[in-house]
LOPA-269112 format. One record per residue (C-alpha): x, y, z negated. Coordinates in steps of 0.001 Angstrom, whole numbers, plus 500000, padded with zeros to 6 digits. Each point is the difference from the previous one (the first is absolute). Layout:
N
+--------+--------+--------+
:      u :      v :      w :
+--------+--------+--------+
:      X :      Y :      Z :
...
+--------+--------+--------+
//
This chain:
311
+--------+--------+--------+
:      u :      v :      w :
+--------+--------+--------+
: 285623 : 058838 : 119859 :
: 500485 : 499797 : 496567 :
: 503398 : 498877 : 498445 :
: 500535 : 498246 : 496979 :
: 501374 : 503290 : 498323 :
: 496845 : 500974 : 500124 :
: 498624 : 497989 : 497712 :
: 502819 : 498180 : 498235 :
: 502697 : 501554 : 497559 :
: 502995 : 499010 : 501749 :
: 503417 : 499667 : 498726 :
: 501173 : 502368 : 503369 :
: 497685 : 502569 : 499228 :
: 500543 : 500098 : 496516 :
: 503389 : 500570 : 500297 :
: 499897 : 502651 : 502513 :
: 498032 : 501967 : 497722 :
: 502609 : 499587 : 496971 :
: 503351 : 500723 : 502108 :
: 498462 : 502266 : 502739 :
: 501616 : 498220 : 503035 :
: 499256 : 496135 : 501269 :
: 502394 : 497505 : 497765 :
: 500715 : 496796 : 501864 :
: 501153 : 496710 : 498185 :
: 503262 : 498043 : 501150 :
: 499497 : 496611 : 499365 :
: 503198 : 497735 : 498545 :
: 501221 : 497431 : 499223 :
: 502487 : 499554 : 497502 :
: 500835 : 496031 : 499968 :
: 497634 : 499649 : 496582 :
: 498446 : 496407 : 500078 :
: 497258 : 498819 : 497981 :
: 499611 : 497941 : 496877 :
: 497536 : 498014 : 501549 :
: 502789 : 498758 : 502844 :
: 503348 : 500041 : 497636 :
: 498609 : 496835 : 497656 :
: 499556 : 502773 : 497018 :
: 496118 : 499124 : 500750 :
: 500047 : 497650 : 503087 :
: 501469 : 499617 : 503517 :
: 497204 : 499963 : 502294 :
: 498711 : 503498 : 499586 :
: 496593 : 501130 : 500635 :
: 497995 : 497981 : 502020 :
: 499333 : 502786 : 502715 :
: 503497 : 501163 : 500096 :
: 502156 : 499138 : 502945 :
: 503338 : 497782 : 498766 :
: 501839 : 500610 : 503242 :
: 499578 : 503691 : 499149 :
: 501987 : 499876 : 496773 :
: 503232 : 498102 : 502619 :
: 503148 : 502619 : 500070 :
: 499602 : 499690 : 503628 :
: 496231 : 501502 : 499853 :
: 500512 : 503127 : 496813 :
: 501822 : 503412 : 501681 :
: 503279 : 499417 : 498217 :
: 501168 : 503551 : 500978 :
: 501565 : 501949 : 497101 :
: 497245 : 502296 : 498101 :
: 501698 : 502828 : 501514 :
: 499331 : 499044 : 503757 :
: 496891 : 498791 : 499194 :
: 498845 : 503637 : 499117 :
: 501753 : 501718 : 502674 :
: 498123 : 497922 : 502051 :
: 497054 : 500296 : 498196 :
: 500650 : 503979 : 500383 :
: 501064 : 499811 : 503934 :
: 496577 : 498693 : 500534 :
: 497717 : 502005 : 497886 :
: 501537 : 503415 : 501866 :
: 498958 : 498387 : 503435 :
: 495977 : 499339 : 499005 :
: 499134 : 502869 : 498170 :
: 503625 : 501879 : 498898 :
: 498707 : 500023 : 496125 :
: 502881 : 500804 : 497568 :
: 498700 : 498462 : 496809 :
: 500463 : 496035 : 498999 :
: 499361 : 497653 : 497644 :
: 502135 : 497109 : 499915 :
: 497840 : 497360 : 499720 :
: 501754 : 496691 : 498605 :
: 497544 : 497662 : 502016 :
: 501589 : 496363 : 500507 :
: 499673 : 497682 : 497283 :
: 500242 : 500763 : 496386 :
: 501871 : 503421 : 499476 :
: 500402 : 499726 : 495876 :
: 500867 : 496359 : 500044 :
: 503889 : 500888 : 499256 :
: 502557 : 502141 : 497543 :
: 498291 : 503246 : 499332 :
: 504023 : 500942 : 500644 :
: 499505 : 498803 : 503044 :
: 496081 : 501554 : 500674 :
: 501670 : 503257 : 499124 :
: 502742 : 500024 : 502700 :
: 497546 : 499028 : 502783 :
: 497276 : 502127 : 498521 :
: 502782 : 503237 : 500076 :
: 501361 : 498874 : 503404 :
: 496670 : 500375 : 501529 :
: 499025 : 503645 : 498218 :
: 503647 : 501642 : 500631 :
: 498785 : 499905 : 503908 :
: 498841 : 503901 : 500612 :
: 496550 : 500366 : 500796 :
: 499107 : 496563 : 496906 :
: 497336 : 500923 : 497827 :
: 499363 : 496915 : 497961 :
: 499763 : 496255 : 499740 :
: 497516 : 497650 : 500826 :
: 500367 : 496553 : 498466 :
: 498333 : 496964 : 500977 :
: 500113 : 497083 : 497605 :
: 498652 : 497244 : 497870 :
: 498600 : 500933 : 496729 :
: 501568 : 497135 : 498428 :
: 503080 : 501527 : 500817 :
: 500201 : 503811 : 498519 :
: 501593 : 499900 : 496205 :
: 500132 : 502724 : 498159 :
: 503630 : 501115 : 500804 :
: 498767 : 500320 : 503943 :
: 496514 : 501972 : 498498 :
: 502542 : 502390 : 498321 :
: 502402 : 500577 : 503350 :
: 497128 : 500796 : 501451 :
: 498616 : 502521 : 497728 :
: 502969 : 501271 : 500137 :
: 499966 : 500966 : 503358 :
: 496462 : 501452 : 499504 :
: 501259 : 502159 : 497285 :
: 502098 : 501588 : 502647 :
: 497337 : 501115 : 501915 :
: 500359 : 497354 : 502511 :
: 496868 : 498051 : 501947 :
: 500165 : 496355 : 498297 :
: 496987 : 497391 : 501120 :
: 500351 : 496396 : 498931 :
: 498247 : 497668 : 502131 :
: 498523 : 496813 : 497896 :
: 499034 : 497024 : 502071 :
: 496918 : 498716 : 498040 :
: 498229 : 498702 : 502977 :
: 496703 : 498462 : 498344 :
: 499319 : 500933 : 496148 :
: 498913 : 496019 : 499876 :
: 503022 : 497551 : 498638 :
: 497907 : 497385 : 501715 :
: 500897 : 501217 : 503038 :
: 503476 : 501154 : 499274 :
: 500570 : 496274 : 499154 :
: 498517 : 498993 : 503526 :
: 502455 : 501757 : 501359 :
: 502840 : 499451 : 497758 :
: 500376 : 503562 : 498967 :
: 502024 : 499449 : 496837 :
: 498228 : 502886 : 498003 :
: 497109 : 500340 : 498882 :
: 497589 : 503112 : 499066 :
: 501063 : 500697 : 496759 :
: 504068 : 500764 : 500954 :
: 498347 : 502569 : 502854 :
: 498149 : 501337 : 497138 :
: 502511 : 500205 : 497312 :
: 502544 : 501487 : 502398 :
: 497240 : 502481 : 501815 :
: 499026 : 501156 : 496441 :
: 503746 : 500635 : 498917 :
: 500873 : 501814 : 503351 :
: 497084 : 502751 : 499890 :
: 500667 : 500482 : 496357 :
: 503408 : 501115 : 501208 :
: 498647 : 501912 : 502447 :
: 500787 : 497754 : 503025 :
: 497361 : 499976 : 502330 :
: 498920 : 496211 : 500905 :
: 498563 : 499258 : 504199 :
: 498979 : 496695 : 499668 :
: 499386 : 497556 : 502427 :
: 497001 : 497816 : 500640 :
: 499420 : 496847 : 502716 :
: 496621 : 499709 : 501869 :
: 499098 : 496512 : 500994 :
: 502493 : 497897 : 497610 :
: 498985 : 496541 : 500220 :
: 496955 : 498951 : 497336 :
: 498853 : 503768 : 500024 :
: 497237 : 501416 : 501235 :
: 498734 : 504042 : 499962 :
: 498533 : 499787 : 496460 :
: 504094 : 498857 : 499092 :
: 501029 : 503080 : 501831 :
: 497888 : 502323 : 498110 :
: 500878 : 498357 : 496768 :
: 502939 : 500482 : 500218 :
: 500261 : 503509 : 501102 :
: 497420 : 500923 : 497222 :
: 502633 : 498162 : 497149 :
: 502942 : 502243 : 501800 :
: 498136 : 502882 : 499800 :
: 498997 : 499288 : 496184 :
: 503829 : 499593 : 498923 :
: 500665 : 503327 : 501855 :
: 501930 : 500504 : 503331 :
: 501195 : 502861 : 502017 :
: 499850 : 497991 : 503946 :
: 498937 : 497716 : 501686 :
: 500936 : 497915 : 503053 :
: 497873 : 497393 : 501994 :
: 500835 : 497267 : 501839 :
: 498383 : 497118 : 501867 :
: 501607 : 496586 : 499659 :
: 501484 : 498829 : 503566 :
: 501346 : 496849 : 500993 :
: 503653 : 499953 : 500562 :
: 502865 : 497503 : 501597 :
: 501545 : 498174 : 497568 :
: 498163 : 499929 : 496712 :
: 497894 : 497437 : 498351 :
: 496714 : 501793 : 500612 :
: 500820 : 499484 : 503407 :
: 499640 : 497030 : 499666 :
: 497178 : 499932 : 498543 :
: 498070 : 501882 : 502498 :
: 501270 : 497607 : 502233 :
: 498338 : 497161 : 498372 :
: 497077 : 502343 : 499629 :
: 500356 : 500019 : 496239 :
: 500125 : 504007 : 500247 :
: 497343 : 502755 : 502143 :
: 501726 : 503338 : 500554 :
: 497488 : 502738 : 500143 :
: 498274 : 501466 : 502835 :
: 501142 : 503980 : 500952 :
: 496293 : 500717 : 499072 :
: 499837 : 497760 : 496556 :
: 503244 : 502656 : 499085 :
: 499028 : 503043 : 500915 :
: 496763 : 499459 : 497854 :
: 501622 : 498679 : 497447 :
: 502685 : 503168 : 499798 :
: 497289 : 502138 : 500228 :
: 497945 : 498593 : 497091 :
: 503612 : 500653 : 498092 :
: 500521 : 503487 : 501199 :
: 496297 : 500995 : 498859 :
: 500625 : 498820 : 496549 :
: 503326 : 501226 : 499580 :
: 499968 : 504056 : 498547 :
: 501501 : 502785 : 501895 :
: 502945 : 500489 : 498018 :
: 501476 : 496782 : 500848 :
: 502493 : 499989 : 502839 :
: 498963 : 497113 : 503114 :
: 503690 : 499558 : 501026 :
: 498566 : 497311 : 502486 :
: 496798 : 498604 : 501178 :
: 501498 : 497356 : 502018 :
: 502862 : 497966 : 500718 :
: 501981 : 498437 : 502999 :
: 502270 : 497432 : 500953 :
: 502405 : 499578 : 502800 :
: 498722 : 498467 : 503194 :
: 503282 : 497256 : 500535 :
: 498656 : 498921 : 496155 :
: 496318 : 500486 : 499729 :
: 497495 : 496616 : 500672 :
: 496958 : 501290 : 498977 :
: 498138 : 501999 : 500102 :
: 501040 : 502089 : 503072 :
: 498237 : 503365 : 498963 :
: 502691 : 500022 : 497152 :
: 502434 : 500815 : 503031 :
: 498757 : 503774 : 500317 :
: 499780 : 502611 : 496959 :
: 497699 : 503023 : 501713 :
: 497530 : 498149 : 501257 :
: 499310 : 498601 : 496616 :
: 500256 : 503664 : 498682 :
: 497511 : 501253 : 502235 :
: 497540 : 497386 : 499163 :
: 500199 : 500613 : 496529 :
: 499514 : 503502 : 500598 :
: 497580 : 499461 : 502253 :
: 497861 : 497918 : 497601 :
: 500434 : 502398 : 497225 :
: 498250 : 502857 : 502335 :
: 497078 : 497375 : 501134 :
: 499102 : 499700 : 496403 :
: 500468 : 503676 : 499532 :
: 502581 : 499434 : 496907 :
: 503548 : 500425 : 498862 :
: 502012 : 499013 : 497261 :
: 498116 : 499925 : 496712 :
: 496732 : 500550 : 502054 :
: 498258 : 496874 : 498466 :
: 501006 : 501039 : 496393 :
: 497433 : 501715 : 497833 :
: 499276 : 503241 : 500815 :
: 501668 : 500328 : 503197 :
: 498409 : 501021 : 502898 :
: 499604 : 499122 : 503896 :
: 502419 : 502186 : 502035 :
+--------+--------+--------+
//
């Protein structure tokens, strides 16, 4: 059976290959919020994103330091690797002090066995102080990724869904990173509302054309608590079908060059949260597909780009 390895540059493989030895992420969360919660921008946040979610009582409040033992503990029962990146995932992890970045940032790489940072974030939200920190960090021979959620290169649709960027802070920010030799993953939504596949591709062509280093896919689910919730439930929004995805992702993969890293080709949500739709419950079934669909067509990434051949 083939496995998306096989045909995809993932971000797993990739870094096997530089470090010699599996690396495993440890996901955090640090307390950052969000300018598009705190009033700076607006209160009501994205419309996909769940507001109980962002409730004290809902965020692991545990103190960095537990959080990556824990992170640690678990990682050495599943596969016993001894490489991490600490990957700042909740919220917006440069929306604060670069003072205060820095501590968190050196809390998380003084634990033995820390490699580097990953940091997820708005691109509205990365000034040139934080750009610096982190070239800083690269300078020292240390793994630095910074994860920019574009989500659709389109401002009409970052409007729908009240965003609070648009395309031309991912760009200025995505150009200023890689010039300081921070590599950029950026991450794109499938099946945003008003968007159809030729939006998709778009989009991923325009990232491509300002230059990035990854990439992660998602598919847009349905989730308790938000305002597009509500608007599926009025039937004012479709979620897309497992099969309308995996086509989709696999149009992106083909276009997409070698040399960029797929961090992800899908997304999930938790099952106590997620409305719709319910294949968005299960990661590796959504995986294989897209593997699977990539073999049927008897492609890879970059296969539909010129010159590239059938494998």
């Amino acid at each position: 059976m083939t496995t998306l390895t096989d045909r995809v540059h993932t971000f797993g493989q990739w870094l096997k290959r530089k470090h010699g030895e599996r690396v495993h992420k440890i996901a955090l969360d640090a307390g950052f919020t969000c300018p598009n919660r705190d009033g700076s921008k607006g209160t009501g946040g994205c419309t996909f994103c769940n507001n109980a979610s962002f409730s004290p009582n809902d965020r692991n409040t545990a103190p960095l330091g537990e959080q990556l033992a824990a992170g640690r503990r678990g990682i050495a029962r599943r596969t016993r690797a001894r490489k991490y990146l600490a990957y700042f995932q909740a919220y917006t992890n440069t929306y604060a002090d670069v003072a205060l970045l820095k501590r968190q940032y050196d809390q998380a790489l003084a634990m033995e066995g820390m490699i580097g940072l990953s940091i997820g974030t708005r691109p509205d939200c990365v000034p040139p102080a934080v750009l610096d920190l982190l070239a800083d960090y690269r300078q020292r021979g240390l793994e630095v990724i910074l994860e920019l959620g574009l989500q659709s290169a389109f401002d009409a649709s970052l409007r729908r869904v009240n965003r609070g960027h648009g395309l031309a802070e991912y760009r200025d920010t995505c150009v200023a990173a890689r010039r300081r030799g921070i590599p950029v993953c950026t991450h794109l939504i499938i099946g945003l509302p008003g968007e159809t596949a030729r939006h998709n591709m778009e989009s991923l062509d325009i990232v491509l054309d300002i230059g990035t280093d990854g990439l992660k896919l998602h598919p847009l689910h349905v989730v308790k608590h938000t305002l597009l919730a509500k608007q599926w439930r009025q039937g004012d929004y479709t979620p897309l079908t497992r099969a309308a995805y995996v086509g989709i992702a696999a149009d992106l993969i083909e276009r997409t060059p070698w040399d960029i890293v797929y961090h992800r080709v899908t997304g999930t949500a938790p099952a106590e949260l997620l409305l719709a739709p319910a294949w968005c419950s299960q990661k590796w079934p959504v995986v294989n597909a897209v593997a699977a669909e990539l073999a049927l067509r008897g492609s890879r990434q970059g296969g539909a780009l010129p010159g590239a051949g059938a494998s």
